[in-house]
N, CA and C atoms as an extended XYZ file, in Angstrom:
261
Properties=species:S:1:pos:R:3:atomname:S:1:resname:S:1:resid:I:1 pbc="F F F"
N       -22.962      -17.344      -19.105 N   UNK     1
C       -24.109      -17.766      -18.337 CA  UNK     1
C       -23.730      -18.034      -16.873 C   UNK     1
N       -22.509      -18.872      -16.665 N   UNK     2
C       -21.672      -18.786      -15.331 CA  UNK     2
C       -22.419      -17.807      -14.393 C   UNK     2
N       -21.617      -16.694      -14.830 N   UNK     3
C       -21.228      -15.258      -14.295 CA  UNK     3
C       -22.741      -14.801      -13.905 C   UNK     3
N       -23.390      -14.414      -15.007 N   UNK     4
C       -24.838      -14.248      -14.942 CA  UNK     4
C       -25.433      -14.626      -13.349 C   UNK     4
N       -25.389      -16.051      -13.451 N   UNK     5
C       -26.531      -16.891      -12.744 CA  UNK     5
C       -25.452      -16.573      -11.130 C   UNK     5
N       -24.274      -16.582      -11.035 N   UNK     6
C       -23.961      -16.536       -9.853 CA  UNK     6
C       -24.165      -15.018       -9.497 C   UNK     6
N       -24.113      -13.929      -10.442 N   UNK     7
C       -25.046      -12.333       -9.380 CA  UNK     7
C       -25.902      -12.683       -9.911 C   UNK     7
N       -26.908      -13.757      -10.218 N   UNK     8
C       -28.068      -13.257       -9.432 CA  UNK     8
C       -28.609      -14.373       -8.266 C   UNK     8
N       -27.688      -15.402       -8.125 N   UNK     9
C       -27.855      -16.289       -7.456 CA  UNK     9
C       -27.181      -16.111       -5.638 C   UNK     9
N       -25.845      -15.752       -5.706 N   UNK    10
C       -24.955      -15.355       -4.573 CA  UNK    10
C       -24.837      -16.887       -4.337 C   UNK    10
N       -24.332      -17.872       -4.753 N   UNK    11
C       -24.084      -19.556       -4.709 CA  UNK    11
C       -23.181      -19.404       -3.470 C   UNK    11
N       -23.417      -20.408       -2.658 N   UNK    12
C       -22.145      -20.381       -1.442 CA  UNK    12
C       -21.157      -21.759       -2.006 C   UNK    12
N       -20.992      -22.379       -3.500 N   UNK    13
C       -20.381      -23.060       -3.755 CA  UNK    13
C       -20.730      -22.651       -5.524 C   UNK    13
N       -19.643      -23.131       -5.999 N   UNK    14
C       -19.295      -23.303       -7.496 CA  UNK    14
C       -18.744      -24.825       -7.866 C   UNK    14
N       -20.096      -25.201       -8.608 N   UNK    15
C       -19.289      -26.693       -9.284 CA  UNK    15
C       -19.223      -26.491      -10.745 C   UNK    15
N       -17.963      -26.453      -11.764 N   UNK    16
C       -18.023      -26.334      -12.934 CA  UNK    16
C       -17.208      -27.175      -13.671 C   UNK    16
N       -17.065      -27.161      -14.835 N   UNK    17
C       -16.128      -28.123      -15.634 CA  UNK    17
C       -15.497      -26.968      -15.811 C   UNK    17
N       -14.305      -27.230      -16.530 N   UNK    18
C       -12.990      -26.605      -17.046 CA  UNK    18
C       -13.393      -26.164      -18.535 C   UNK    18
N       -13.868      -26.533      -19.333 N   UNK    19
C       -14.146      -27.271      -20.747 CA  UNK    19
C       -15.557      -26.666      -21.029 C   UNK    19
N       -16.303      -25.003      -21.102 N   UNK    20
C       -17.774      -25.367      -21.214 CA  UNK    20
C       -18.065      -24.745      -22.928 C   UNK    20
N       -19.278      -24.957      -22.947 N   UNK    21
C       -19.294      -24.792      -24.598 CA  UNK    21
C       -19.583      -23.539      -24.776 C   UNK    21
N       -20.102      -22.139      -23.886 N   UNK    22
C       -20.247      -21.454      -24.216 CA  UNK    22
C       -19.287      -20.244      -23.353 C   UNK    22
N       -17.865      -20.643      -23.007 N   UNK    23
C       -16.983      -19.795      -23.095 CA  UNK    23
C       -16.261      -20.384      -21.975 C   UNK    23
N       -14.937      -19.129      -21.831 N   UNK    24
C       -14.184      -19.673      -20.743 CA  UNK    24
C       -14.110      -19.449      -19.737 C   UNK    24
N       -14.285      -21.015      -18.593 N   UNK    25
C       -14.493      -20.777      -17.642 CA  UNK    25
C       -13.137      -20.068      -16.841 C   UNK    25
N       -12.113      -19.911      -16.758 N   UNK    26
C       -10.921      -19.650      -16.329 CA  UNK    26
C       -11.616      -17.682      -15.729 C   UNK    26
N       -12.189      -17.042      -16.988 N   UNK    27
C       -12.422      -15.927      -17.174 CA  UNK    27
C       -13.672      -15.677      -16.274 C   UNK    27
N       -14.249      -16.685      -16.456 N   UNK    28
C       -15.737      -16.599      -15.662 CA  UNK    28
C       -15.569      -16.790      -13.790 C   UNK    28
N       -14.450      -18.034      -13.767 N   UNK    29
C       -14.383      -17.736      -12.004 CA  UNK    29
C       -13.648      -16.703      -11.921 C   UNK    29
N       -12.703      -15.973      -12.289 N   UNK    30
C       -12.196      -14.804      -12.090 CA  UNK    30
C       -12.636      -13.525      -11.983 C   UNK    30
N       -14.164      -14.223      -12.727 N   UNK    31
C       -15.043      -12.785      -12.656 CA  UNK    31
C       -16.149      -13.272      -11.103 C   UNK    31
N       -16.243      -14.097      -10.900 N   UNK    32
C       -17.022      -14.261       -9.864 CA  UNK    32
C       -16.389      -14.212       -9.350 C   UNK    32
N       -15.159      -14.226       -8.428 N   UNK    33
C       -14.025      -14.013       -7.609 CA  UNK    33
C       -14.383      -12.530       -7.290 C   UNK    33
N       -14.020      -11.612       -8.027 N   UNK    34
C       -13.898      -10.289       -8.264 CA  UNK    34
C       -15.384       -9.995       -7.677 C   UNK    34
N       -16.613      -10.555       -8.156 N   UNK    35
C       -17.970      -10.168       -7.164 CA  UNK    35
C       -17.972      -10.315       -6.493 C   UNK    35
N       -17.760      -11.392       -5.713 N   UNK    36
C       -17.720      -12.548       -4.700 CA  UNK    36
C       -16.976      -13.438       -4.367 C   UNK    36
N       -16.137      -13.360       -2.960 N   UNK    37
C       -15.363      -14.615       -2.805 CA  UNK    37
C       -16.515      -15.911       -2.649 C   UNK    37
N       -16.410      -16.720       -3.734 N   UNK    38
C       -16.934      -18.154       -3.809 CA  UNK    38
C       -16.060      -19.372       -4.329 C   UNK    38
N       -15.824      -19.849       -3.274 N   UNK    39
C       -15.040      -21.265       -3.621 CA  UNK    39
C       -16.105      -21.870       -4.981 C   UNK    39
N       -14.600      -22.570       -5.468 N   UNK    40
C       -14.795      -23.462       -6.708 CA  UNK    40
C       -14.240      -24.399       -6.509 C   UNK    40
N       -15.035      -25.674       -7.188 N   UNK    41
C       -14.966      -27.315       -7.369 CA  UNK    41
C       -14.605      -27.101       -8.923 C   UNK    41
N       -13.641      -27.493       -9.923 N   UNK    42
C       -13.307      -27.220      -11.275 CA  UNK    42
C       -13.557      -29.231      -11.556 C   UNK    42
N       -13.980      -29.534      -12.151 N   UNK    43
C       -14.136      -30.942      -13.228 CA  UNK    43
C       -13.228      -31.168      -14.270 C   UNK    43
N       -12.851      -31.777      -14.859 N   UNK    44
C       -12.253      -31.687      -15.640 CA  UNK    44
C       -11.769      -33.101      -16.491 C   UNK    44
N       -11.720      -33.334      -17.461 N   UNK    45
C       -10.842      -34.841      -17.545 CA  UNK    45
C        -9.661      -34.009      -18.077 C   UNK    45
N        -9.315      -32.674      -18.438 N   UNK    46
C        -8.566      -32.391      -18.938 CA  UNK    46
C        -7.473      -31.254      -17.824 C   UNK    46
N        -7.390      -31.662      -16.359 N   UNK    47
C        -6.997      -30.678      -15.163 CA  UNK    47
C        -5.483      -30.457      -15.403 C   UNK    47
N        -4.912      -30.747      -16.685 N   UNK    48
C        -3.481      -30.175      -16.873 CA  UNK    48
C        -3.599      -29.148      -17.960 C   UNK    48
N        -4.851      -28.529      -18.127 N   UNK    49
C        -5.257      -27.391      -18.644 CA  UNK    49
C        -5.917      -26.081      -17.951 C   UNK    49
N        -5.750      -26.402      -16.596 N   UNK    50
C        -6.501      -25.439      -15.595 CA  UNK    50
C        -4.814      -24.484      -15.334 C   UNK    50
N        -5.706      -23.286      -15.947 N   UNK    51
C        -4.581      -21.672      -16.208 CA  UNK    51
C        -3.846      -21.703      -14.672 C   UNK    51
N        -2.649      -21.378      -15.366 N   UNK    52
C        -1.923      -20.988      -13.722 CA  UNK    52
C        -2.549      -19.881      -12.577 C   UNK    52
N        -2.966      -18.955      -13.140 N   UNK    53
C        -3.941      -18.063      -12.850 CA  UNK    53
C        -4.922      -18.497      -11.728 C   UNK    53
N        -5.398      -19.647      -12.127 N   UNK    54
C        -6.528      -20.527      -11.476 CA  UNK    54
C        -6.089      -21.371      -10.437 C   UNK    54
N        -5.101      -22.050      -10.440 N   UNK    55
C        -3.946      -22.890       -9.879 CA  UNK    55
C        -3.614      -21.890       -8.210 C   UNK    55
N        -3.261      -20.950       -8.381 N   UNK    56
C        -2.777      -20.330       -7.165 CA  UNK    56
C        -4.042      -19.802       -6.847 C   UNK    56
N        -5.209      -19.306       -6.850 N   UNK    57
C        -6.402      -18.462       -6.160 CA  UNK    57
C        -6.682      -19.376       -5.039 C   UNK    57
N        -7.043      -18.976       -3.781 N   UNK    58
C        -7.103      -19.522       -2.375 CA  UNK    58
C        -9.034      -20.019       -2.659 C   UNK    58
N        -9.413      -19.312       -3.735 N   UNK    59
C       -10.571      -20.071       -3.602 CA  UNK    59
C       -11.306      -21.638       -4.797 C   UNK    59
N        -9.986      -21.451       -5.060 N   UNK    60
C       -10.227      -22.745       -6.250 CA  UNK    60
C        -9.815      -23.951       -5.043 C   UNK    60
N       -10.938      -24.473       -4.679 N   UNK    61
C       -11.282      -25.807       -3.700 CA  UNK    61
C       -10.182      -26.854       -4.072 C   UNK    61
N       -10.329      -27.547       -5.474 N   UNK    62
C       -10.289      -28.754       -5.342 CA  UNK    62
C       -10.445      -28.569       -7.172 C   UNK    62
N        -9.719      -29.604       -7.814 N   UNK    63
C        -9.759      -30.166       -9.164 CA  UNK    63
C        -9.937      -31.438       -8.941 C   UNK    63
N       -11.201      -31.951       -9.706 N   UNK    64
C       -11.968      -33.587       -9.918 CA  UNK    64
C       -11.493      -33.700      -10.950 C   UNK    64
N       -10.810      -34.888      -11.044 N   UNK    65
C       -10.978      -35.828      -12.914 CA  UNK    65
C       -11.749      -36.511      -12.822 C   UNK    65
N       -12.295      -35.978      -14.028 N   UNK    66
C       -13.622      -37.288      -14.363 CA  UNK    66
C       -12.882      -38.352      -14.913 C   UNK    66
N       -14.487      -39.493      -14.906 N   UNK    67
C       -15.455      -39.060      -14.031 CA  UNK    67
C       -15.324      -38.877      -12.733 C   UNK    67
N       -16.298      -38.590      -11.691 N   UNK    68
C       -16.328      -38.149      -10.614 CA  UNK    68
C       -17.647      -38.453      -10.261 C   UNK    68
N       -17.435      -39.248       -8.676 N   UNK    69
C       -18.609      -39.864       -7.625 CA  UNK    69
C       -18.465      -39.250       -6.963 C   UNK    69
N       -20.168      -39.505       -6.387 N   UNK    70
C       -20.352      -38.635       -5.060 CA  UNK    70
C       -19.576      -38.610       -3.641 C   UNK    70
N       -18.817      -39.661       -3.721 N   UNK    71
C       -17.883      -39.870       -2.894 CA  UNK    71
C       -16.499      -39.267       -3.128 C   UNK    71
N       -16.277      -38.540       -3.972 N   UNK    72
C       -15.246      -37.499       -4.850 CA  UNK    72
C       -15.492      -36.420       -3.896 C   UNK    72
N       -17.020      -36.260       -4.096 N   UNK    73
C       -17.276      -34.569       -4.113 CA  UNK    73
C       -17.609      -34.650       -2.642 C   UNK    73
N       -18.045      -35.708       -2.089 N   UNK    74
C       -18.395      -35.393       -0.020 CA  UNK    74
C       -17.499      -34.633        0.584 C   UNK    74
N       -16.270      -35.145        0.613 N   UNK    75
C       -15.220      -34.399        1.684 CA  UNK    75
C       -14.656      -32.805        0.977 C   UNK    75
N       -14.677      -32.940        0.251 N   UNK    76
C       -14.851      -31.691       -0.885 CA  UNK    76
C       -15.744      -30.485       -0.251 C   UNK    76
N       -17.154      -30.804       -0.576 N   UNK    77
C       -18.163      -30.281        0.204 CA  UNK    77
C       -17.945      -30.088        1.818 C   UNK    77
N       -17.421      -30.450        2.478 N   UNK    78
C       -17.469      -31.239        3.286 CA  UNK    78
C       -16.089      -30.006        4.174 C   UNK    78
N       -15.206      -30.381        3.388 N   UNK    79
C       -14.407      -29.115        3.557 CA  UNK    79
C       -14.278      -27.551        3.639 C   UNK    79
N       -15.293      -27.503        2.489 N   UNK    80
C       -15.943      -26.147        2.291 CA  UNK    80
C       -16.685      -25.506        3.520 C   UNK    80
N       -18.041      -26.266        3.424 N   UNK    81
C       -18.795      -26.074        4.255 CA  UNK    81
C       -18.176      -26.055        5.971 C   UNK    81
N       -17.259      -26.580        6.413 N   UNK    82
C       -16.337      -26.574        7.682 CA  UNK    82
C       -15.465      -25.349        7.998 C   UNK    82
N       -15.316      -25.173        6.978 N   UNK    83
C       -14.146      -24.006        6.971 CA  UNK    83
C       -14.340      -22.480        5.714 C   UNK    83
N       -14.660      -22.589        4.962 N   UNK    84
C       -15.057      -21.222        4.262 CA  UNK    84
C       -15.576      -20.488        4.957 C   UNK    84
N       -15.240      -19.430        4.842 N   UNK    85
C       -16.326      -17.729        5.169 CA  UNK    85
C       -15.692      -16.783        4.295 C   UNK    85
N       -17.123      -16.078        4.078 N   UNK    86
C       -17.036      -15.016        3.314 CA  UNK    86
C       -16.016      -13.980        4.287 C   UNK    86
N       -15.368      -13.176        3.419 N   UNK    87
C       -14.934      -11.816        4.110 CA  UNK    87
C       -16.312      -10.924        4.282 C   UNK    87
């Protein structure tokens, strides 16, 4: 569903958990990567499970442990929005 909603969406940000119930996300930003360079925000309470794979990509933002406040995610955002561009 990820994958889906971001072609048909074109998101200028990705917020996801690590952990979703209907598959893996590891596979899913890799596939939106491959459409689209779009930075990712990954969630997680479990971020010593985020694939090495995922770990080195220049567009994986930032790993949150939950929980996570909006004061987590400002400079986050914040960063993105300052400095990202698409190729």
């Amino acid at each position: 569903m990820l994958i889906a909603t971001c072609r048909t969406t074109h998101p200028d940000l990705v917020i996801t958990d690590l952990k979703m119930p209907d598959g893996d996300e590891g596979t899913a930003m890799e596939a939106i990567w491959l459409d689209e360079p779009t930075p990712v925000i990954v969630i997680s309470a479990f971020p010593q499970d985020l694939p090495e794979s995922l770990r080195v990509s220049p567009l994986l933002i930032a790993v949150l442990v939950k929980p996570i406040k909006t004061t987590d995610l400002e400079p986050v955002i914040s960063r993105i929005t300052a400095g990202f561009h698409r190729s």
